[in-house]
Every structure is written in structure tokens, then in C-alpha cells.
ROMARSE-961813 format. One line per 10 residues: for each residue x, y, z of N, C-alpha, C. Coordinates in steps of 0.02 Angstrom, whole numbers. Layout:
X:Y:Z:X:Y:Z:X:Y:Z  ...;
This chain:
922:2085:3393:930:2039:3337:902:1970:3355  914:1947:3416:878:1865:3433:847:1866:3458  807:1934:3451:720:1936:3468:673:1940:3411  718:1970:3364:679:2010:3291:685:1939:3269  748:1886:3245:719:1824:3200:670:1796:3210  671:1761:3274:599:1713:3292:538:1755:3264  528:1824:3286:463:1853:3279:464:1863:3202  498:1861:3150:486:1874:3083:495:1820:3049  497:1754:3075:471:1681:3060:406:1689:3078  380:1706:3130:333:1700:3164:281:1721:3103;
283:1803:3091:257:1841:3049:253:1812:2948  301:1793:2933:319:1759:2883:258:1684:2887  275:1658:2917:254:1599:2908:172:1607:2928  140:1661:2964:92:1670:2964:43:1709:2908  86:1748:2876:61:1797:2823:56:1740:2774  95:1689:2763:86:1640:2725:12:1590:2719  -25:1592:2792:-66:1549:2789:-136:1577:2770  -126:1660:2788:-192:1690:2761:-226:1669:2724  -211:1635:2672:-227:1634:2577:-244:1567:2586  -271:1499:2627:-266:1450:2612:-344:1446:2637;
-393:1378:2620:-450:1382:2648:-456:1340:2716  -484:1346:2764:-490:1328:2806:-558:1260:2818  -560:1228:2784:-627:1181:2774:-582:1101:2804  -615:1078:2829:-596:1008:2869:-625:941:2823  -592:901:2791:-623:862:2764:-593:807:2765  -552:801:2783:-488:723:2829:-534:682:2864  -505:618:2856:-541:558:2873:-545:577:2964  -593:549:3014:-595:555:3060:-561:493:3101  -501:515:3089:-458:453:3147:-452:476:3231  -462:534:3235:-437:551:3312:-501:575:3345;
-581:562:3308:-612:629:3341:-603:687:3315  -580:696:3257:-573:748:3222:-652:801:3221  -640:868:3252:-724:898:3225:-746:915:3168  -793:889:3152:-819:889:3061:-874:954:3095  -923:933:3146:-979:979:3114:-984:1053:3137  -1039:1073:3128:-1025:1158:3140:-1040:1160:3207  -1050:1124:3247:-1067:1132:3305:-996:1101:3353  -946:1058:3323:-888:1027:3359:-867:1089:3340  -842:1119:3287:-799:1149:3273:-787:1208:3322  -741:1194:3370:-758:1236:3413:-659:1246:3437;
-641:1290:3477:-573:1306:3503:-548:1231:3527  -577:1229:3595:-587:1177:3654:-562:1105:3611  -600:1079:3545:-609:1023:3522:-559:1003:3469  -558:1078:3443:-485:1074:3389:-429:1076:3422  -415:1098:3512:-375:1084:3567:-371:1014:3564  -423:987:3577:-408:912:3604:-375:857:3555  -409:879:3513:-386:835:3424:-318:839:3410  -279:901:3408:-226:920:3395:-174:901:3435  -186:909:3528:-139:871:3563:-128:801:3566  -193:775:3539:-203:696:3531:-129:691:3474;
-152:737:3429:-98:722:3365:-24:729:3374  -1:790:3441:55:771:3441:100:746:3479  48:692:3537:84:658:3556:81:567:3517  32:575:3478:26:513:3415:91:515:3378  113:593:3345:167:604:3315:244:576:3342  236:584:3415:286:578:3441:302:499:3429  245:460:3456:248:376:3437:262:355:3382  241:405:3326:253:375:3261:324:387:3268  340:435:3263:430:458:3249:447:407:3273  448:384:3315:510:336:3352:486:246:3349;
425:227:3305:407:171:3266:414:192:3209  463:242:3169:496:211:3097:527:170:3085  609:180:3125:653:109:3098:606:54:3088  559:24:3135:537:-44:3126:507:-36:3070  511:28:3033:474:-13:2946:521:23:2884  606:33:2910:637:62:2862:629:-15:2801  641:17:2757:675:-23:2686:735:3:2662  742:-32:2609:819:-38:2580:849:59:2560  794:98:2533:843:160:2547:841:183:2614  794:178:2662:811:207:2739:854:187:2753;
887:123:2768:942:86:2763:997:133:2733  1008:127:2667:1048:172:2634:1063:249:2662  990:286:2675:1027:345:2703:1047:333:2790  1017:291:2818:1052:293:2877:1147:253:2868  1163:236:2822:1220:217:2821:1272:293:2791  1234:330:2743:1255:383:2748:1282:414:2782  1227:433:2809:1226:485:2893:1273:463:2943  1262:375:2928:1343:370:2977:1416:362:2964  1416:365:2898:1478:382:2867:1493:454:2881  1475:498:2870:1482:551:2866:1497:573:2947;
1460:547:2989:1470:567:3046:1543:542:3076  1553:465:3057:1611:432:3059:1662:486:3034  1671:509:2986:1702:556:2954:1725:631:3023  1668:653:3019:1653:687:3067:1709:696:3143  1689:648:3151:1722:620:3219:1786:633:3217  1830:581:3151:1889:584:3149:1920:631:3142  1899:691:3124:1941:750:3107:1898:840:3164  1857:818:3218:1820:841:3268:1886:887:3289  1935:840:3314:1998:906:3340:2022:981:3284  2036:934:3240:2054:973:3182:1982:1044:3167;
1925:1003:3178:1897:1067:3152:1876:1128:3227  1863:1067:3275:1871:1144:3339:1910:1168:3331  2003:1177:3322:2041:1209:3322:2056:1278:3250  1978:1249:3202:1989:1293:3146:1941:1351:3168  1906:1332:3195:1846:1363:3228:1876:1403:3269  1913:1404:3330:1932:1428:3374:1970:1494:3351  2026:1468:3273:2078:1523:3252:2036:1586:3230  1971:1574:3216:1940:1640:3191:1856:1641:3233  1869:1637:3289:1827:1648:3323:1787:1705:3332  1872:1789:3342:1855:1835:3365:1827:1883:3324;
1835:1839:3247:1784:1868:3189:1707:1854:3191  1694:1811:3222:1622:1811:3219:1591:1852:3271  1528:1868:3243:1480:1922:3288:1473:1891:3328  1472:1945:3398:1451:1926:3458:1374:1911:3451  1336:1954:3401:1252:1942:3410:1233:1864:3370  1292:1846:3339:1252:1773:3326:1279:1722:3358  1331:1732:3411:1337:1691:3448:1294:1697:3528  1264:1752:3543:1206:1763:3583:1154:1725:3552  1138:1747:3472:1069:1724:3458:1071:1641:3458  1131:1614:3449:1141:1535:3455:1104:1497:3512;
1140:1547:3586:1124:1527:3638:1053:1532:3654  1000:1613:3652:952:1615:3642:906:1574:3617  923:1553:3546:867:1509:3525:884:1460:3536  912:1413:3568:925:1352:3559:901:1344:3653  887:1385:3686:845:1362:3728:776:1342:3744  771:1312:3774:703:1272:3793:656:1296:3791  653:1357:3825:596:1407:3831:576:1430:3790  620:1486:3744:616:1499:3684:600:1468:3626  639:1439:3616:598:1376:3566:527:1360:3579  500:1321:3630:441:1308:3633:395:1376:3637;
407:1434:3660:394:1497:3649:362:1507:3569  419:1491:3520:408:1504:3455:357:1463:3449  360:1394:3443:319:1358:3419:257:1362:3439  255:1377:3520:195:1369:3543:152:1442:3520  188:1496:3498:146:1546:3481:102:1566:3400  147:1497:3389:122:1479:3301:55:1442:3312  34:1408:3331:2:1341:3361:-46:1378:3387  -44:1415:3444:-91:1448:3463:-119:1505:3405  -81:1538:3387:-109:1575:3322:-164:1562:3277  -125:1480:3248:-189:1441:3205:-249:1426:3233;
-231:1415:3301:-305:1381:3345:-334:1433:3364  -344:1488:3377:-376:1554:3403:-402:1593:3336  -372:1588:3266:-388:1577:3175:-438:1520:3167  -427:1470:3192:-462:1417:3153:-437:1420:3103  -351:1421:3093:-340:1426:3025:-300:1334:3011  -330:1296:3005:-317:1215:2995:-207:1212:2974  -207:1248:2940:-127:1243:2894:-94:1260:2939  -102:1324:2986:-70:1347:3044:-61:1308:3083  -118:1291:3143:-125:1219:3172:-84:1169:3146  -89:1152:3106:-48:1073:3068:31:1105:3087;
41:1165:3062:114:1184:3061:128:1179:3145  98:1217:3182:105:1217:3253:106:1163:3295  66:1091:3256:79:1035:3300:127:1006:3268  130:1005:3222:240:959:3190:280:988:3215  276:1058:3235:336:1098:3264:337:1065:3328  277:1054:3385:279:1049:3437:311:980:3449  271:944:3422:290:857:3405:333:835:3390  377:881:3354:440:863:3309:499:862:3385  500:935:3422:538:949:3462:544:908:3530  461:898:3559:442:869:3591:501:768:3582;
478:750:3532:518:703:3516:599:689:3487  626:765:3487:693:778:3447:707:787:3530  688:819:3566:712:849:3638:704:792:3696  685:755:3710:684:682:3749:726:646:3721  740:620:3656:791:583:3634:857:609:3653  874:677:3635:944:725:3648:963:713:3707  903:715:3777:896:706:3822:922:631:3835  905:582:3831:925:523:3840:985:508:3823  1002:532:3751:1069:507:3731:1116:549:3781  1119:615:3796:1168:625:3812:1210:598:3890;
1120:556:3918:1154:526:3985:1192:474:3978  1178:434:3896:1180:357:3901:1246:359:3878  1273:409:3834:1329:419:3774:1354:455:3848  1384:496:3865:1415:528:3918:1482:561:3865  1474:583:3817:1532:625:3782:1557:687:3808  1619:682:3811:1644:732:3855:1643:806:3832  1624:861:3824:1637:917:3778:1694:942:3776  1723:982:3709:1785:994:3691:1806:1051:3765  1779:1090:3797:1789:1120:3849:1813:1103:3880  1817:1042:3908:1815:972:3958:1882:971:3937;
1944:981:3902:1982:950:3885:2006:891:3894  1974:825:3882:1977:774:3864:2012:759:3791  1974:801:3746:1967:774:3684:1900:734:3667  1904:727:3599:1847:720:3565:1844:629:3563  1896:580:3594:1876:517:3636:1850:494:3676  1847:546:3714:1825:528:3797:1752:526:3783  1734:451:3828:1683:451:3854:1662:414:3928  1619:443:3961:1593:419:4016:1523:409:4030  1501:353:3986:1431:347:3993:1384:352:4066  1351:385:4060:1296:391:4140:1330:436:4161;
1386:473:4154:1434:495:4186:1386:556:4219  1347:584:4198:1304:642:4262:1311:705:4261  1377:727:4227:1433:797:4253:1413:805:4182  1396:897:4189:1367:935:4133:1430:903:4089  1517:925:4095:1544:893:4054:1551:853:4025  1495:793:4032:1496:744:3977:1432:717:3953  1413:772:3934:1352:800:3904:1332:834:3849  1409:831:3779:1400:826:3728:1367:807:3665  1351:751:3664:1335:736:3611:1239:697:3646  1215:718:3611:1214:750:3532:1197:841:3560;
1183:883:3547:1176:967:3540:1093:985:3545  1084:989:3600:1005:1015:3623:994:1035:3576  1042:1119:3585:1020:1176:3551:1019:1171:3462  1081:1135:3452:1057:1113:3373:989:1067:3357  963:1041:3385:903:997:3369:846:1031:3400  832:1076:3446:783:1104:3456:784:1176:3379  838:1182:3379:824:1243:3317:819:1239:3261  868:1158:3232:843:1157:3189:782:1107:3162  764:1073:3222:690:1054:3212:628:1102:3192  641:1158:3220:592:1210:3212:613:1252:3159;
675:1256:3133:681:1294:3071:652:1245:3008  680:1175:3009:660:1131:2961:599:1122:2956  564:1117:2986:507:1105:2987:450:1191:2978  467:1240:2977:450:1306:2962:456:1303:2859  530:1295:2833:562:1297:2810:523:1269:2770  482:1207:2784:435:1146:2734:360:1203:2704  377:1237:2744:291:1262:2724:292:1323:2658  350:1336:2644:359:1375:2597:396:1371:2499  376:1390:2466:380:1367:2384:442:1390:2369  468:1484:2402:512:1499:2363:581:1473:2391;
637:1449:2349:678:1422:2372:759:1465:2408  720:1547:2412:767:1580:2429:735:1590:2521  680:1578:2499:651:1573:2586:672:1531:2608  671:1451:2583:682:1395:2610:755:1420:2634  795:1427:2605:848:1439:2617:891:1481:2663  853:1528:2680:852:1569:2723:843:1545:2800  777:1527:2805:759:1497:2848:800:1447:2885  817:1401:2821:870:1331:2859:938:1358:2880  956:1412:2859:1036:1457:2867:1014:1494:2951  971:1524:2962:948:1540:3028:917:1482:3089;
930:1429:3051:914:1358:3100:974:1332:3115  1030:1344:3060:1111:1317:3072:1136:1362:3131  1129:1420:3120:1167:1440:3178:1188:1433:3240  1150:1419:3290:1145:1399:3353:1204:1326:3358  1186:1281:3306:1223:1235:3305:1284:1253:3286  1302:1301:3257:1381:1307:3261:1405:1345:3277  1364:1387:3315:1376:1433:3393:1413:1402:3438  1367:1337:3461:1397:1290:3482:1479:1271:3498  1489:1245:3434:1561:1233:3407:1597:1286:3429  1596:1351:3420:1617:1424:3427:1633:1419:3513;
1585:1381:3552:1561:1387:3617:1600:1335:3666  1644:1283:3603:1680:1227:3621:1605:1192:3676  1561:1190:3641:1499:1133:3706:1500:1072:3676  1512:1103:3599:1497:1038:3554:1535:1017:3503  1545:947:3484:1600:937:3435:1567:951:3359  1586:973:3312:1553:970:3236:1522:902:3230  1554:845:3255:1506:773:3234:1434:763:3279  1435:805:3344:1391:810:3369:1323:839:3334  1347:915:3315:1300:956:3302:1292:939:3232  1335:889:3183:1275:874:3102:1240:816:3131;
1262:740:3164:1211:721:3180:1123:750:3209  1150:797:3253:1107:822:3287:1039:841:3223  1094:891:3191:1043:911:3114:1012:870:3090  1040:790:3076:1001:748:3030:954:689:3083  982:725:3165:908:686:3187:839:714:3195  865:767:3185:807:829:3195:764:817:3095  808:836:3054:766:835:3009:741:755:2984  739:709:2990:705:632:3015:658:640:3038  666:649:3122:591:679:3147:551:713:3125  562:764:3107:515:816:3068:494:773:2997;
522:755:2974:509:705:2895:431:669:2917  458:636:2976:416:549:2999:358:571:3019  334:654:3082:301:655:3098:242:706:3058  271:736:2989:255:762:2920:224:722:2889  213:658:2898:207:600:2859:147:565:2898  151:575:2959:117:547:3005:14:609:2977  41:657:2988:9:722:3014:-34:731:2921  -11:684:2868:-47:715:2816:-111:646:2832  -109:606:2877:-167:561:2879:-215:621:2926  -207:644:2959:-243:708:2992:-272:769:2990;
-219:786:2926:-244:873:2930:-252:879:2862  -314:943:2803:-301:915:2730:-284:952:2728  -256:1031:2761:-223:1069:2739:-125:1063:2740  -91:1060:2677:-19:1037:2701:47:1082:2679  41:1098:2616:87:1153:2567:84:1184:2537  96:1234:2523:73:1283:2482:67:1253:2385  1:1244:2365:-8:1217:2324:48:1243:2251  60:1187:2187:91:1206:2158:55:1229:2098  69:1271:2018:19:1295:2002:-49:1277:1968  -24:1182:1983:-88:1156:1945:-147:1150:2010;
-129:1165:2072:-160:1154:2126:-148:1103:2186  -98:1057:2138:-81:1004:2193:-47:1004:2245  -23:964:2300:6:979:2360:80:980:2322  122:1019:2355:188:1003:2344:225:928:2354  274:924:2344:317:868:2354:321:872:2438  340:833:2453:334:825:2521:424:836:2555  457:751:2508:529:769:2528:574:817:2498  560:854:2496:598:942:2471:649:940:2467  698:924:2514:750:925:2563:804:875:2575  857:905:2538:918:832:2551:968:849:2578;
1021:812:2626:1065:837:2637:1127:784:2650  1181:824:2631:1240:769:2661:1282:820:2682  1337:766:2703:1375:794:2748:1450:800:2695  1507:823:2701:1558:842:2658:1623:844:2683  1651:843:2670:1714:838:2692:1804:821:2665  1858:838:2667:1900:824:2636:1972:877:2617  2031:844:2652:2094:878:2663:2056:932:2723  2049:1005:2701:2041:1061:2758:1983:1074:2745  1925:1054:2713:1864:1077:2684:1823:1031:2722  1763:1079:2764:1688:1038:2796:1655:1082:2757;
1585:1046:2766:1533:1063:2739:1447:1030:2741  1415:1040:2732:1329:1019:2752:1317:1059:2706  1264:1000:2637:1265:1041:2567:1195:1017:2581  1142:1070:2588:1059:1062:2600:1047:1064:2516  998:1019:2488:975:1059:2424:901:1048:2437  853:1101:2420:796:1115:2408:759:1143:2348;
């Protein structure tokens, strides 16, 4: 089972790109190869890694140009997480009472995909796909995936030395902190495995029209992250932040990547590109009720 998902994203999202044309006609900001003689493996290599470590810079030079709704949803996101926090005991312990109902195979597949290897596994076999195709849409998809993670996975990385949150395992509780603290146990927040998976589900998830796929897709990106929870590694305020830093990144470096590539979404039926921000989400909460309401 947490071998078959990745590979039927894989397949999915590739059967998808068949149908698109492959012609290069984007402004040349990176060295991009226009002629028939650049157009070569090697060069659409070089262009593309240029792009996603560009991506990575951009992601993390947004704030310096939010405005008044970035503002707004980052006040969101921290309400909600605020929220989050305060009631973290309450929901590990709801989690815990019906644990022994959940499948063992999706709490394997949690762990599975939400590793390092694997993950970059997926992505990197998308990426390579497009580039060995020359298929431009593929490529584009394969470097946001890479870029996205690449920059969702160093940040996770940082915070969790600087934040030092203790995990619910740890029995501390969901107060404790020991910043720098070093010891896997306080190495909570924020959730690798939720931001490496669902960077790569969200960002999969963008390339498609029907909204029962989209949906699908983002429901097989949640998991891991509340495997997690299941796994006591991570608190619930951990793993939705985690979600809404992951889908940010993927937003910023989506945004970055349409100055680069002209292939982007599956066109709508007058021909035009799709909408770009698809995708909303908040967080929920109240008396015994959580929740993360995606709409697409």
C-alpha cells in the first residue's frame, strides 16, 4: 500500500502531461534554451536547477513584500494555531482513545512517506521523467516539487533546533520547551514528515482540474501528518502549522516558476491557464470538534 500511492501519483500526474505541447517560448531570464540546437537534456538540466534553487530564494524573500491580505492570512494561521496549542492535550488524548482503530498500513504509510528519501525519491522521479520527455509541464512540476521541499525541509530543520518543543512522547506536555535543546525529544515542532508530504501532495494536487482528484490527492498528503499525532511525535498545532507552511511555499515558489516555464495548468475550456490560487484553507475548531476545511 505505501509503495502503490507514491507510484500512482507518479503515473496520474504523468498521464496528465501527455496532452500538453511542449514548445518553449518564456522570456529568457536564466539562460533558458530557445534554439534547436540548446535544446538539449544537459541544458534543460542546468536551467532548471538554476530555477530551483532561485525558487528557494524567492520563497523565503516574500514576507518582505507581504501586503495588507498576507498580513491578514498570516494572522489567521496564527490564530488558529494559537487555538491549536491550547487544546493540543485534549486532542492527543482523543487521538490516542481510538488509536487501535486505525490501520496499521496508514500509519506505516505515514512514516514511509514522510521520509527524506522517499519523498525526494517521488519528486525526483517526476523531474527526471519530464527532463528525459522534454516534456516542459513535467519539468516545471518536478522543479516546484523539488524547490518547494528543498525550502519547506531546511526551515523544519532550523525551527526545530531553535523552537526545541518537547514531543507529546517526552511527557512533558505540550509547554515544554528547550530551545537548542539537541535531544531528538525536543524536536517537535514543526513535523518534517507533515511538510515534506504535504508539500509534495499540494503541489501535485495544483496540476489537476477535477476537483475529486484535487481532493484526493490533498487527503493522501494529510496522512503522514496525522500519523504523526497517532505516533505522539507531534502535537496537532505542530502538524497544521506544518500544513500551512508547506502550502505558502509551494504558493510563492508557483509564482516564482510562471516567470520561467510557459507551460503551467491544465488549460480551462476557453484555453486559458487556470486560476492559480485554487486552494484555501483554515483551521476549525470548537467544544470537542477539530478540523482543517481545504476548499478547492
Amino acid at each position: 500500500m505505501h509503495k502503490i500511492l507514491p507510484l500512482s501519483l507518479l503515473i496520474l500526474l504523468f498521464t496528465s502531461q501527455m496532452s500538453f505541447s511542449q514548445e518553449d517560448t518564456v522570456e529568457d531570464l536564466f539562460d533558458k534554451p530557445n534554439t534547436a540546437k540548446e535544446k538539449n537534456i544537459w541544458n534543460y538540466f542546468t536551467y532548471d536547477m538554476g530555477n530551483v534553487f532561485a525558487g528557494v530564494g524567492f520563497a523565503y524573500s516574500r514576507p518582505l513584500h507581504w501586503q495588507g491580505d498576507d498580513f491578514l492570512r498570516l494572522g489567521g494561521v496564527a490564530a488558529g494555531t494559537t487555538g491549536l496549542f491550547l487544546l493540543d492535550d485534549e486532542i492527543r488524548h482523543n487521538f490516542l482513545s481510538h488509536k487501535d482503530d486505525v490501520p496499521d498500513v496508514l500509519l506505516s504509510y505515514g512514516r514511509y512517506a514522510g521520509a527524506p528519501q522517499n519523498n525526494y525519491g517521488l519528486t525526483g522521479a517526476i523531474y527526471l521523467t519530464g527532463l528525459v520527455t522534454k516534456n516542459e509541464k513535467l519539468r516545471r512540476t518536478g522543479v516546484l516539487m523539488i524547490s518547494a521541499a528543498t525550502a519547506a525541509g531546511f526551515l523544519q530543520q532550523l525551527s526545530k533546533t531553535l523552537v526545541g518543543r518537547a514531543r507529546p512522547g517526552a511527557g512533558f506536555g505540550n509547554h515544554h520547551f528547550k530551545p537548542n535543546g539537541g535531544s531528538a525529544a525536543y524536536r517537535s515542532f514543526p513535523s518534517g514528515h507533515a511538510v515534506l508530504t504535504f508539500t509534495t501532495s499540494y503541489a501535485i494536487a495544483k496540476q489537476f482540474d477535477n476537483k475529486w482528484v484535487k481532493g484526493g490527492i490533498i487527503a493522501v498528503g494529510l496522512i503522514p501528518g496525522l500519523s504523526r499525532i497517532y505516533e505522539e511525535a507531534h502535537w496537532a498545532s505542530d502538524v497544521a502549522l506544518s500544513w500551512a507552511m508547506s502550502a505558502f511555499i509551494v504558493e510563492a515558489i508557483d509564482k516564482y516558476l510562471d516567470r520561467k516555464y510557459d507551460q503551467k495548468y491544465n488549460p480551462d475550456e476557453d484555453g486559458m491557464a487556470m486560476k492559480k490560487s485554487d486552494f484555501e484553507w483554515n483551521l476549525t475548531f470548537g467544544g470537542n470538534q477539530l478540523g482543517v476545511v481545504f476548499q478547492f
